[in-house]
Structure formats: C-alpha cells, structure tokens
N, C-alpha and C positions, 0 to 999 in steps of 0.2 A: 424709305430712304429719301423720298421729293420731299416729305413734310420736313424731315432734318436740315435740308438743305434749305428749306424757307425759312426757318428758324436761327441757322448760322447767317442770315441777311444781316442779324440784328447784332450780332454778339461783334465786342468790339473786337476784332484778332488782330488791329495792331498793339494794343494792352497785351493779349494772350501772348502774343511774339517777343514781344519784352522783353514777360517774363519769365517762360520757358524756352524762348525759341535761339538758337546760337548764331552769331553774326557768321557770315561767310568769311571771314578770318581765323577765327578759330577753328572751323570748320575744315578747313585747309589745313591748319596744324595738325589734327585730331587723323587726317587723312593722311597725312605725312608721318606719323609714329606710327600711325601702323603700318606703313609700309615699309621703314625703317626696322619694326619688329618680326618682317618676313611674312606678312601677311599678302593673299594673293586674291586681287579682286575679284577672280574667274571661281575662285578657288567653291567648290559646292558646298564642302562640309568645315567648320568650326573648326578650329587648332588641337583642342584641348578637352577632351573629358573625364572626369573622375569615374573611378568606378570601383566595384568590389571593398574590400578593406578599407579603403582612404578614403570612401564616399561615408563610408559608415561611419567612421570616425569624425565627419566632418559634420554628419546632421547629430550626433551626439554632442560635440562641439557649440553649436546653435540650438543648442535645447531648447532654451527661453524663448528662443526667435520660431521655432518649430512647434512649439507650445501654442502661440498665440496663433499661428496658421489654423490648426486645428479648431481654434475657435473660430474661426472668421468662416461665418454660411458662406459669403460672398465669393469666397477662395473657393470653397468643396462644391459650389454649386453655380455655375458660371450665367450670370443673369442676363448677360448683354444677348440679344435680338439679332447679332449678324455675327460671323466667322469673324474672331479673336483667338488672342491669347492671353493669359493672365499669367504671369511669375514673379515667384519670389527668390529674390541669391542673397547668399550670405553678403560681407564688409568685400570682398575681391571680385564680387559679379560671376558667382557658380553658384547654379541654379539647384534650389532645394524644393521647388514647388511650382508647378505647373499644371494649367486648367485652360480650359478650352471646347470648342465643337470639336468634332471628331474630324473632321478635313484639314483644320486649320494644325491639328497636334500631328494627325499622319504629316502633311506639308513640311512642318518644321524639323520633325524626325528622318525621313527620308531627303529633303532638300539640303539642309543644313545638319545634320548631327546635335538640335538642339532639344534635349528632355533633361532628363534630372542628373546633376552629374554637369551638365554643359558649361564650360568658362567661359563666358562672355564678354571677358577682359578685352582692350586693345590689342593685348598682343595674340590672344585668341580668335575672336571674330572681327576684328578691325573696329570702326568708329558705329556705334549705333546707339542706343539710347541709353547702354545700362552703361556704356566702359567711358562714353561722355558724361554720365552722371557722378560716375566715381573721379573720372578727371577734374570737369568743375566743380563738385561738391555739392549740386542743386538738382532742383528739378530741370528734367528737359524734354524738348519732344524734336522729332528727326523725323522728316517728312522722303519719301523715296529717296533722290539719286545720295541725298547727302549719308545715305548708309553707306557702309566702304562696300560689303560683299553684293557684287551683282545678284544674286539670289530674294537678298533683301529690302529688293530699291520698289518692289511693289507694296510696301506696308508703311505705313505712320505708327512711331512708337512713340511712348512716353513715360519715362521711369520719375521714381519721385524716392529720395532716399528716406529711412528710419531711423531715427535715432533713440540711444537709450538714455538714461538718466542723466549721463555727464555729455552727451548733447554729442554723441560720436557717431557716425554711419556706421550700424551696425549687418545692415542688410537694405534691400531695394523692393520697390513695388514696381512693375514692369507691365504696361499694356502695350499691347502689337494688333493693327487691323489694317485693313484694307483702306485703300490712299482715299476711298469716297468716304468714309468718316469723319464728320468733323470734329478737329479735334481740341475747338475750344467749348464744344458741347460735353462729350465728355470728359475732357479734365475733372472737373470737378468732383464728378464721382469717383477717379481713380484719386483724388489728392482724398478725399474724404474717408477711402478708405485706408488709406495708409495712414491718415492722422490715429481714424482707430484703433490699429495698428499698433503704432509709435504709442497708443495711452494705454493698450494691455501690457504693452513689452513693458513700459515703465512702473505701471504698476505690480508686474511679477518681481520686478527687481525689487523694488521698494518692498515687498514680502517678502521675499528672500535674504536680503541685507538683515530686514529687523529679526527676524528667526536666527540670523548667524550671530547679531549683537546677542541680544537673547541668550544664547548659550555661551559666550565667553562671560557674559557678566554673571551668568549662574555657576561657572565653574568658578572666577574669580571670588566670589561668594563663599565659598567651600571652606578658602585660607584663613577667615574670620571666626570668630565662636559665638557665632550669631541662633537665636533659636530661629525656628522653623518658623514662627512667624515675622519675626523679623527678618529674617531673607526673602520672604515672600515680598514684606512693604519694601526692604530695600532696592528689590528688582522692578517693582511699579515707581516706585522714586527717580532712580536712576533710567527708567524708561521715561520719563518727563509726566505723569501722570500727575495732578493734582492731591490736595487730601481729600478734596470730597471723591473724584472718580477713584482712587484708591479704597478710599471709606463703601464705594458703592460697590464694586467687584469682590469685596473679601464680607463684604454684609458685615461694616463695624461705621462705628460712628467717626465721621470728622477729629473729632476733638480725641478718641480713640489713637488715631494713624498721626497727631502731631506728637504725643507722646510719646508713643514707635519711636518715628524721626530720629525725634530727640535722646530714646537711648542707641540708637544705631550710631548717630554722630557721636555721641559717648564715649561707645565702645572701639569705635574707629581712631577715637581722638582726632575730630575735625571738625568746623564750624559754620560750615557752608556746603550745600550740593556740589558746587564745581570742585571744591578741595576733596568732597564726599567718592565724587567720578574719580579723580588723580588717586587717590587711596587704594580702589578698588582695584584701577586699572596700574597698579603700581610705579605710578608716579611719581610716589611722594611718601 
C-alpha cells in the first residue's frame, strides 16, 4: 500500500478528476433525487432487489452481456491484491455479477443488501457510482462522503458504462475499494477491462445479426427457381463477398462465379447487386 501511494505522487489526479470525477454540483443534485425518491441516508440495506422468477428472466434477458462475463478471467477470478469489489448490472444498474474477497462480498451482503439481484439505481441505493453513471452517461468515480448511504461513504467506486454496437449502455463495470486506493492507479485497468468487454459484447452481436441476415436471405432465396448452386453464390453475393472469395469457398474458379452472377441477375430479371438485394428482399 506505501509503494501505491508513492507512485500516485506522480499521476496527474487533476486530469483523473476531470475526467471521471463529478463537480460538487451535481453531486448535490444526485443527492437531492435520491432523496426525493425516499431514499434514507441511515438506511443499512438497498431499496430493491430482484429475486426468484424476475431475476431469472432478467439474466436470460442479458444473455449476450452474460455471455461475455463468462468469458472474462478477470471477472471469475478477482486479481486485485486488497479487499474489492467487482460488478457487473444490466442498462438500469441490477446487479448480474459480482466478484470479490470474501470480507469485502460478506460486508456488502450483510451491510447493504448488495449481491446479485441488487438495484443500484438512484432511487434504490441513492447516489453512488453505478446510478451517477447511468444518470450522466459516462465514466465516474465517487470518493466516501459523496455516496448518499452512510454505510457506503468508507469506499471509492468507479463504474465505467458498456455499450453495444449502436453505441447504447447496455450494462456497467463497477469497482468498490477502500478509500486508501488510489484511484487514478487503478482506473485504467478497470476502463481496460470493460473496453474488453464492450469488444466481446459487440462482436457477439455482430455474429449474431449476420446468422439472423443469413437465414432470412436463405429463406427469401426459396421464392426463386434458382438451382442449388445458384442459391449458394447468390447468398455469398448478397453477403458482400467478392468473386474470387466466392470462387475460393465453393472451390470454382473466378470467372466460374461471374457466370453464376450473371444467370442469377437473369433469372431475377435485375441488373445490378443493389436492385439484386431489393428483389430478394422484396422490394421491387
């Protein structure tokens, strides 16, 4: 812990405060809906937790976002050297994944009502790094008093959002440690790993999407009287493939697959790939 603290000498933290940190302005607002939303500073345990039925349905829900947990060591295997937390919550800030030392998970479970299942919304646990994150949209970090629930005000948090392909908060990265943490040391690694994160999530979608195109342009396929290999180049066609990478997956030559093409436009009676797609997709 001495050596961390000789090393945050150097880190700039009014840059780090910038950019994650929240003016005491907002901060005051943030404190003020929650307490507008009935929230009670004394209060020991959370508003809100999911459970049974509704919880199941809600990590079914976040499949793709639960998918990529599963891959991520860093989740299943908690690497940091002092008493944390690690979580992840869906787009609303309810918690789907939590990692930690064993003190710091009893602490949270017994002090607050917070494991899987837990809403960490505003209007649930008042202002703290996940329901300030979902409020401004960004990364943040919340140093003790500035958390609403007395319970909370001995930890430094710092949530950092996920988004998926159309660039939406889909779910949250979330660290909580003890106030002697520096916490322009490790940012980095927690932004690092949510970037990870944020590039599996987007890459499952991107598989997923082209497997759903995939089969409507194979069923759309069906309505033409196309032979068997011509539905085949027509679906590498209309999947944007070339004629040579066309020519190299079906093992025919180049000059082979312009031929195709050319009786598929034919037969479709059309004279260009984009009028080729409108055809298919019954456009036109």
């Amino acid at each position: 812990m001495e050596l961390m603290k000789v090393f945050a000498a150097d880190v700039r933290t009014d840059d780090f405060a910038g950019k994650i940190g929240i003016p005491r302005g907002e901060i005051e607002k943030l404190h003020e809906k929650s307490f507008q939303n009935g929230v009670q500073r004394d209060s020991m345990r959370i508003r809100f937790r999911v459970q049974g039925n509704m919880l199941e349905r809600l990590i079914a829900k976040n499949e793709l976002l639960m998918d990529v947990i599963s891959k991520q060591g860093l989740l299943r295997m908690n690497s940091f050297y002092f008493p944390n937390l690690l979580m992840v919550t869906d787009s609303n800030g309810v918690v789907l994944h939590i990692n930690g030392d064993e003190q710091s998970l009893s602490n949270a479970e017994r002090m607050n009502n917070i494991g899987i299942g837990s809403a960490m919304s505003l209007s649930s646990a008042g202002t703290n790094a996940i329901s300030a994150s979902i409020e401004l949209q960004r990364p943040v970090c919340i140093h003790g008093e500035d958390h609403y629930l007395d319970t909370m005000q001995d930890w430094v948090s710092m949530c950092v959002p996920i988004h998926n392909t159309e660039n939406h908060s889909v779910g949250y990265l979330v660290f909580s440690a003890f106030q002697q943490v520096s916490a322009p040391l490790v940012y980095p690694c927690i932004e690092s790993i949510a970037m990870s994160m944020e590039y599996e999530l987007r890459k499952t979608e991107l598989q997923s999407k082209s497997w759903f195109v995939e089969e409507i342009l194979e069923e759309r396929l069906k309505a033409f009287k196309l032979t068997f290999r011509e539905k085949e180049i027509a679906m590498y066609w209309l999947l944007d493939y070339d004629y040579k990478q066309i020519g190299k997956v079906l093992g025919i030559s180049e000059n082979t697959v312009r031929v195709y093409v050319t009786k598929i436009n034919s037969k479709l009676k059309v004279n260009s790939k984009a009028s080729l797609i409108l055809r298919v997709l019954g456009a036109i």
